[in-house]
C-alpha positions as CSV (number, residue, x, y, z in Angstrom):
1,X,-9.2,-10.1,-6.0
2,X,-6.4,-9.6,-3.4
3,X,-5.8,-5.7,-2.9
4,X,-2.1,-5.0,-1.1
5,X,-1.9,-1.5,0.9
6,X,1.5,-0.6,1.7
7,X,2.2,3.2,3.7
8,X,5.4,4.2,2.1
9,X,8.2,3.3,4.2
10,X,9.8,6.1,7.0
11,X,10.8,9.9,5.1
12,X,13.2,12.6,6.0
13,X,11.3,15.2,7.1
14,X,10.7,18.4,5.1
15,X,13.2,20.4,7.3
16,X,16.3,17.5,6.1
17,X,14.8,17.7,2.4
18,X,11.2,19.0,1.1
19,X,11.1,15.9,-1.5
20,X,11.0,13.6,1.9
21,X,12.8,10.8,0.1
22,X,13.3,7.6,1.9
23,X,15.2,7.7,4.9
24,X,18.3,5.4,6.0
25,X,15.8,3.7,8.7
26,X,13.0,3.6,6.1
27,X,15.2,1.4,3.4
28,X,16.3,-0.8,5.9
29,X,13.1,-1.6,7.1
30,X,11.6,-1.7,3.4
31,X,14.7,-4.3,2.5
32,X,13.2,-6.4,5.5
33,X,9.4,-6.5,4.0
34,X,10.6,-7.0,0.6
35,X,13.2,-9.8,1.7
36,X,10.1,-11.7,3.9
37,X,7.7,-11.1,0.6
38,X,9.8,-12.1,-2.2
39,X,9.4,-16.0,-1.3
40,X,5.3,-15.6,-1.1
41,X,5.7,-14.9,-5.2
42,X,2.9,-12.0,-5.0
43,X,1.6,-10.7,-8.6
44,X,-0.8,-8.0,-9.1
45,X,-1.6,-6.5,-12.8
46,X,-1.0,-2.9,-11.1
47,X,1.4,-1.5,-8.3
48,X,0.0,2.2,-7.8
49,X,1.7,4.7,-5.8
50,X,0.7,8.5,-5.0
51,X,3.6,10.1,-6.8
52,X,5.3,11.3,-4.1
53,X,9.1,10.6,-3.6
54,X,8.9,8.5,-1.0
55,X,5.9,6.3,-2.1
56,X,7.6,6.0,-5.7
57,X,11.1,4.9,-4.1
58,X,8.6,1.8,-2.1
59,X,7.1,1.3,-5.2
60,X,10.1,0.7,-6.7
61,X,11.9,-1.4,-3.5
62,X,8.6,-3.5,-3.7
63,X,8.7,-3.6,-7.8
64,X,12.0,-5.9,-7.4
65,X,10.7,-8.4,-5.4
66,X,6.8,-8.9,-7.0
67,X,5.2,-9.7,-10.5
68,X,4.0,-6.5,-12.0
69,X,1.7,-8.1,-15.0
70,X,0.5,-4.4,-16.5
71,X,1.6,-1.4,-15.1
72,X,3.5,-0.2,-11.8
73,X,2.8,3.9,-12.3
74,X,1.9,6.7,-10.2
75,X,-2.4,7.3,-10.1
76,X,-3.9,10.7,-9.3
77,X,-6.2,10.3,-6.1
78,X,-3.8,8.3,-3.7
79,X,-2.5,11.4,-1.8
80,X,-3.1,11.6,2.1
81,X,-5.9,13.0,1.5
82,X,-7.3,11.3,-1.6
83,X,-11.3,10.6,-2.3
84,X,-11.2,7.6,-0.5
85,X,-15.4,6.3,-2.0
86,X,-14.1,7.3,-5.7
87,X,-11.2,5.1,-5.4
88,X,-13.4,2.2,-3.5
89,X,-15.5,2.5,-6.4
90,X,-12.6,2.3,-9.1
91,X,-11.9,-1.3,-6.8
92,X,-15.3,-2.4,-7.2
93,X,-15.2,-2.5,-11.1
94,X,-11.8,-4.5,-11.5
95,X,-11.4,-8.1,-10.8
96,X,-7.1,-7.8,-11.0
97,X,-4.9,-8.0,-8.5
98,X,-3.5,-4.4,-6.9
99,X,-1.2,-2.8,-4.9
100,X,-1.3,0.5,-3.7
101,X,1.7,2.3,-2.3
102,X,-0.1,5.6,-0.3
103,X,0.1,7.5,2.9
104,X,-2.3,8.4,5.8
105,X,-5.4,8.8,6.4
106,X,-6.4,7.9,2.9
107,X,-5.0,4.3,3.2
108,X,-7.1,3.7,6.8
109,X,-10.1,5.3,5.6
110,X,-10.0,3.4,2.7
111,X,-9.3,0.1,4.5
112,X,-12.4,0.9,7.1
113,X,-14.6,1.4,4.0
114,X,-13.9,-1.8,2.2
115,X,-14.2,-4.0,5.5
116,X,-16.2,-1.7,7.3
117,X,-18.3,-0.1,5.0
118,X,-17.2,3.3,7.2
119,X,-14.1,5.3,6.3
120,X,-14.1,6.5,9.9
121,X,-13.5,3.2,11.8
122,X,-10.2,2.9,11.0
123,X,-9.7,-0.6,11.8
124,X,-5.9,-1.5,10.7
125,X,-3.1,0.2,12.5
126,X,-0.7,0.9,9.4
127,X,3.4,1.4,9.9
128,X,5.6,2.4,7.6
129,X,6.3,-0.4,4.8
130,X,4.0,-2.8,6.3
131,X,1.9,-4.6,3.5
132,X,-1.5,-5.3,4.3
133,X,-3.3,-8.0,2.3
134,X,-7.1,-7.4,1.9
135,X,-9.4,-9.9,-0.2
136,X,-12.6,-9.4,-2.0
137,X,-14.8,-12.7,-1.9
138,X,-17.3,-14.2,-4.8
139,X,-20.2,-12.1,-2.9
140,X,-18.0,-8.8,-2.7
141,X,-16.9,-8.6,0.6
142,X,-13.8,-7.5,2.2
143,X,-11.7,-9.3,4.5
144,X,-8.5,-9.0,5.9
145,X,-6.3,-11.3,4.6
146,X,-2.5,-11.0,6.5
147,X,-0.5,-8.2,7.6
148,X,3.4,-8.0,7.8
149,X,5.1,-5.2,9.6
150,X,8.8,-4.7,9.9
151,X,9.0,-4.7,14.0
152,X,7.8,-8.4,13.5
153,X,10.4,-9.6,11.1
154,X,13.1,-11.1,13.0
């Protein structure tokens, strides 16, 4: 199972517009991750994203460029500050291939609790649109997989 966290790509602030929809810098630098992933041919039976404007626009950038097999919706729980060990949980009883479009903390804490069984040591530094690749071996461990930011796309 390969499990793809993505923190929403860069907002307006609530002052410029209290839907913080994608900013100018934050669709460039999307365009970027989805131009370097469209050739890897990811697919995943479910793109979930928080609801919020700005994840559902990533969701949508990152919708064009990957194989959606079931469903790409918005899922209660995925907020900031989501139940990071009832949504582990949901991940331990599916065997398909996800992508979650969230925000901070909850994706960190949720990455530290897959690899390091502790939601507290974050271990991944996230950026806005990166995508970072976790994968579930036969004996049901996490591992990180690959990580692509936009700073290190040329």
């Amino acid at each position: 199972m390969k499990l793809y966290l993505v923190q929403h790509a860069k907002a307006l602030s609530k002052e410029q517009d209290p839907d913080r929809p994608l900013s100018e810098e934050g669709r460039a630098e999307l365009n970027k991750i989805a131009a370097f992933i469209r050739p890897l041919n990811l697919s995943v039976d479910y793109l979930w994203h928080s609801g919020k404007k700005r994840a559902a626009q990533t969701a949508e950038a990152l919708a064009q460029v990957i194989t959606i097999e079931k469903t790409q919706t918005a899922l209660d729980g995925l907020g900031p500050n989501g139940d990071v060990a009832a949504f582990a949980k949901k991940l331990t009883r599916s065997d398909r291939n996800i992508m979650v479009v969230g925000h901070l903390p909850f994706l960190s804490k949720l990455a530290a609790l897959l690899l390091n069984k502790d939601e507290s040591a974050w271990t991944i530094a996230f950026r806005n649109a990166a995508v970072v690749c976790l994968d579930r071996t036969e004996n049901n461990q996490w591992q990180l997989d690959w990580i692509v930011t936009p700073d290190i796309i040329g």
